[in-house]
C-alpha positions in Angstrom: -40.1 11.7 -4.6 -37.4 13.2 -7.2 -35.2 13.5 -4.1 -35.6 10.6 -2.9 -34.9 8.9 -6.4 -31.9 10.5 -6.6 -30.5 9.8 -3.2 -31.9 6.1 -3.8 -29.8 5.7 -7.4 -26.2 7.4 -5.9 -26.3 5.6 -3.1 -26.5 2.4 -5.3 -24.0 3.5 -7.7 -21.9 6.3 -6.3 -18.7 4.8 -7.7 -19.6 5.2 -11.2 -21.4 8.8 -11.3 -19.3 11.2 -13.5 -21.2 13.7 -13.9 -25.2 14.9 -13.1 -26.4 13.4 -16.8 -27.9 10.7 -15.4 -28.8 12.4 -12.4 -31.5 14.6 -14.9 -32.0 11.7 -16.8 -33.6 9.8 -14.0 -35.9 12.7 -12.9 -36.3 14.5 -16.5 -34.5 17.6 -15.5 -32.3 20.2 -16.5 -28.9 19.9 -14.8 -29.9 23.2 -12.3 -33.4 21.9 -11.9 -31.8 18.3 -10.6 -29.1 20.1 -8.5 -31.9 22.3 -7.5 -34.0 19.7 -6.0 -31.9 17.3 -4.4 -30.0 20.5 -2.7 -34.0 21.1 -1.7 -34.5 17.6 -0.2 -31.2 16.7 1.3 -29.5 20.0 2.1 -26.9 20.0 -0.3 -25.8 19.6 -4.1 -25.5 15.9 -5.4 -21.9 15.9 -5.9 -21.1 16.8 -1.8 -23.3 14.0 -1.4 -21.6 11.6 -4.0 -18.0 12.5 -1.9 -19.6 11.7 1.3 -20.7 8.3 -0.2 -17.1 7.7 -1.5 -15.4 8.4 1.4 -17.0 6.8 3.2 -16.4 3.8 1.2 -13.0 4.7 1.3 -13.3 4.5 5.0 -14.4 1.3 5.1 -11.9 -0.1 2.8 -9.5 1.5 4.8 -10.2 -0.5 8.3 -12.0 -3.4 6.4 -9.6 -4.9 3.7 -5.5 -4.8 3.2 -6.0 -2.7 -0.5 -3.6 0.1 -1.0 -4.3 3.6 -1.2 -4.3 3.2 -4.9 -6.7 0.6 -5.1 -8.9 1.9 -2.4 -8.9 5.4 -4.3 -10.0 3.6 -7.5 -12.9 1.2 -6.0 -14.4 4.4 -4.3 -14.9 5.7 -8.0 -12.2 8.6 -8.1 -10.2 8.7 -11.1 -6.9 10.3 -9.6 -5.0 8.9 -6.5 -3.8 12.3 -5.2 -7.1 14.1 -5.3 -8.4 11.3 -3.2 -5.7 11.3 -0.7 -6.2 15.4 -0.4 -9.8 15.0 -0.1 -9.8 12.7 2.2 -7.4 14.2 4.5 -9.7 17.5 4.4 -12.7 15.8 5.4 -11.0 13.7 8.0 -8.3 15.4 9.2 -5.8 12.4 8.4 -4.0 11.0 5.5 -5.4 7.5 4.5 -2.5 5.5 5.6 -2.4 7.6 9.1 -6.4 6.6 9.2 -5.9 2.9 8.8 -3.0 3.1 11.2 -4.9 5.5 13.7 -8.0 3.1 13.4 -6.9 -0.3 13.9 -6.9 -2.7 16.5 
């Protein structure tokens, strides 16, 4: 049930976690019992998880609205443009730009 609580609250509000505070908060958990248990229940640590769920937000964005990069990056809860960009690029195997472009009709 923890697990689950967890997953449930990032995937509502992956664009605003910062850090795993609220994470233990919601359970009543140190920070390495939390990470602990949610690495337990879903196979790996809540901030991998909190990436996927930002980009693939990003992706969405990307094919399903004309924001820039910029604004994309921002929406998608990362706080620096070029960490995004890099990121993404590393998990997709493309730029952001060469993603929209690749993926369009």
């Amino acid at each position: 049930p923890e697990g689950l609580k967890m997953r449930s609250f990032i995937d509502a509000n992956f664009a605003e976690i910062r850090d795993l505070d609220a994470l233990s908060v919601l359970i009543g958990r140190s920070h390495s019992q939390t990470i602990r248990i949610f690495r337990r229940e879903w196979g790996r640590t809540p901030y991998d998880y909190v990436l996927e769920k930002r980009v693939g937000a990003a992706k969405s964005m990307l094919l399903g609205t004309a924001f820039t990069v910029k604004e994309i990056s921002s929406r998608a809860g990362f706080k620096d443009q070029f960490y995004f960009s890099n990121l993404f690029k590393r998990k997709t195997g493309l730029a952001p730009e060469n993603y929209r472009k690749a993926n369009s009709q």
